[in-house]
C-alpha positions in Angstrom: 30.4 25.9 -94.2 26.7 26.0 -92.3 23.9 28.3 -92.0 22.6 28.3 -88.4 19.3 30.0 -87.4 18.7 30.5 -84.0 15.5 31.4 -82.1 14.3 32.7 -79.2 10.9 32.2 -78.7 8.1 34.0 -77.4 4.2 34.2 -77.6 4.3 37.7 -78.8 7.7 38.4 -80.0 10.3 35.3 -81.4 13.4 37.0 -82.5 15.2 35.4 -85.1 18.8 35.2 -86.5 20.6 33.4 -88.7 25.0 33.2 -89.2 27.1 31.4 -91.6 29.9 29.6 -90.1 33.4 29.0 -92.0 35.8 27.0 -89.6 35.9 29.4 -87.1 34.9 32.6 -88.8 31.3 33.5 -88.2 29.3 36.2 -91.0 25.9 37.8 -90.1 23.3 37.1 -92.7 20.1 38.4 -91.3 18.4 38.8 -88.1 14.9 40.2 -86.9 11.4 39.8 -85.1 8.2 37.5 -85.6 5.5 40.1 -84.0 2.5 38.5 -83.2 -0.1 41.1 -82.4 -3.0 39.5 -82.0 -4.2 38.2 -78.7 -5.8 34.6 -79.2 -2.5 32.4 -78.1 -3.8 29.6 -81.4 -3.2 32.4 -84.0 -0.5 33.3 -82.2 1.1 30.1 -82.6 0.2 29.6 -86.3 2.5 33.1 -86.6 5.3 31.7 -85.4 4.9 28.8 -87.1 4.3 30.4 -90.5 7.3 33.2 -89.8 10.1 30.5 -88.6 8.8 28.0 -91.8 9.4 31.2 -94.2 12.8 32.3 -92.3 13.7 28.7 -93.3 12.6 28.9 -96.8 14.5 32.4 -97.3 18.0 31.1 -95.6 18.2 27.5 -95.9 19.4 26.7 -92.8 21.7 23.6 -92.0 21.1 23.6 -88.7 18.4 24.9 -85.8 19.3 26.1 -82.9 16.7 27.1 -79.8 16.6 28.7 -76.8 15.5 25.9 -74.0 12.4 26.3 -71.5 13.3 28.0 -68.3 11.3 27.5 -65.4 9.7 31.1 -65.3 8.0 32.2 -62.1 4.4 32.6 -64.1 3.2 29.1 -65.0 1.0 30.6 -67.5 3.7 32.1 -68.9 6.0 29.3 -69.1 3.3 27.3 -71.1 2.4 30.0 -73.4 6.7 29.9 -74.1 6.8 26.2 -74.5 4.0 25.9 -76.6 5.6 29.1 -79.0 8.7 26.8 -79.2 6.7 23.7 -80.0 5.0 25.9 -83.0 9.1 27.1 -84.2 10.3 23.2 -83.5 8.3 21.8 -86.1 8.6 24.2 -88.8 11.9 23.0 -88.1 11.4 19.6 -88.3 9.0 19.4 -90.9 11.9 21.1 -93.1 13.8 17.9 -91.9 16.1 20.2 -89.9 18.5 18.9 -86.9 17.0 20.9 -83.7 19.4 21.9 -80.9 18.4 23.4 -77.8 20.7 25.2 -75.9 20.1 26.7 -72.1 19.9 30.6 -71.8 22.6 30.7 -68.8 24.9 28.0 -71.2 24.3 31.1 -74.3 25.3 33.7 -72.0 28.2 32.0 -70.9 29.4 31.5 -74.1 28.9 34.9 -75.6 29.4 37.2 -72.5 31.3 35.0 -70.6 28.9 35.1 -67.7 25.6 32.9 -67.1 23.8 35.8 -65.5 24.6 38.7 -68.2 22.3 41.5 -68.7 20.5 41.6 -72.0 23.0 44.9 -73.2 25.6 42.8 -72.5 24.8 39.8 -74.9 23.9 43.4 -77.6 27.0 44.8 -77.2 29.0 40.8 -77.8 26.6 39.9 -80.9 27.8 43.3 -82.1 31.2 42.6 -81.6 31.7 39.2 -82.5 29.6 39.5 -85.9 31.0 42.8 -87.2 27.6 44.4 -86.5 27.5 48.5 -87.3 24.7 48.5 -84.2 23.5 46.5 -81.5 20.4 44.4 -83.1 17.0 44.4 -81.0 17.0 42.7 -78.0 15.3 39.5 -79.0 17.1 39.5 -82.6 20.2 39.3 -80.7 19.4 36.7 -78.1 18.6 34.6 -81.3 22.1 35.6 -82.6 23.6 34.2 -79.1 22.1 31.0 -79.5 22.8 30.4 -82.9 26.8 31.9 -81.7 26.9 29.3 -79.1 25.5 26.3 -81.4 28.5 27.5 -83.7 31.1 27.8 -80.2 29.9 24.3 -78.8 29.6 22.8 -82.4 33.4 23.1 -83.0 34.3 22.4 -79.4 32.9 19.2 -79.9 35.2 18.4 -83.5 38.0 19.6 -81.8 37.2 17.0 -78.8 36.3 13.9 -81.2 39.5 14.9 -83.0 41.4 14.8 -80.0 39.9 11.5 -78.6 40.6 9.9 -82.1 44.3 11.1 -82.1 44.9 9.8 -78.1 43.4 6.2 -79.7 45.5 6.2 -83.1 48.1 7.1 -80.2 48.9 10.1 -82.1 48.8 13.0 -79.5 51.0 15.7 -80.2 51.0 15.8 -84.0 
């Protein structure tokens, strides 16, 4: 059993959402926004900083799970992002959590099936594949995709070591 809480960052908005994973089963334990309204990007930081360290405290993660930089076509904008995920990495780290980053096209494809899905779409899956009564807020449910695909690729990889172990025992097939 883990707890995963994924994030998708942003300067003014960082959604948030955090799943338990059993073996394969996955069960929704909370989800939401960090809403920064204030407009010097320093405070802003120290926001997100302070929302994703009392997230943490609240669920007691296991693991971390963010949405990597993509190469947006404002620079400004791009920096602004990285520097948001900086401030939600080390609240991470400085609770001595394992980070994992995870590309948004790799989240998509592994929640909607298709690397270029529309925000709805990844909605309407997070609803579906956690049980949800509604589709969460847009951001709250990219952060539920991430933390989905850390949970997908996490037992993808055990079922690969597993498999490699068995082919060298020379145990295939059991």
């Amino acid at each position: 059993m883990a707890i995963i809480l994924g994030i998708d960052p942003g300067s003014r908005i960082t959604g948030y959402g955090v799943i338990r994973q059993q073996g394969r089963k996955l069960e929704y334990l909370g989800s939401g926004c960090i809403r920064t309204a204030v407009d010097d990007l320093p405070t802003r930081l120290k926001l997100v900083y302070a929302g994703v360290s009392e997230i943490i405290t609240q669920f007691q993660p296991d693991f971390f799970a963010i949405e990597q930089v993509f190469m947006a076509r404002n620079a400004d904008s791009a920096l602004k992002l990285g520097q948001a995920r900086g401030a939600a990495i080390v609240a991470a780290v400085n609770a001595d959590l394992p980070v994992f980053e995870y590309a948004a096209r790799q989240v998509k494809q592994t929640v909607v099936g298709h690397g270029a899905a529309e925000k709805t779409q990844v909605q309407h899956m997070v609803k579906t594949l956690l049980k949800l009564a509604a589709n969460p807020q847009a951001d709250a449910a990219d952060a539920l995709a991430i933390a989905i695909t850390h949970c997908h690729l996490s037992q993808n990889t055990i079922r690969i070591g597993n498999a490699r172990l068995m082919l060298a025992r020379g145990r295939v097939g059991e």
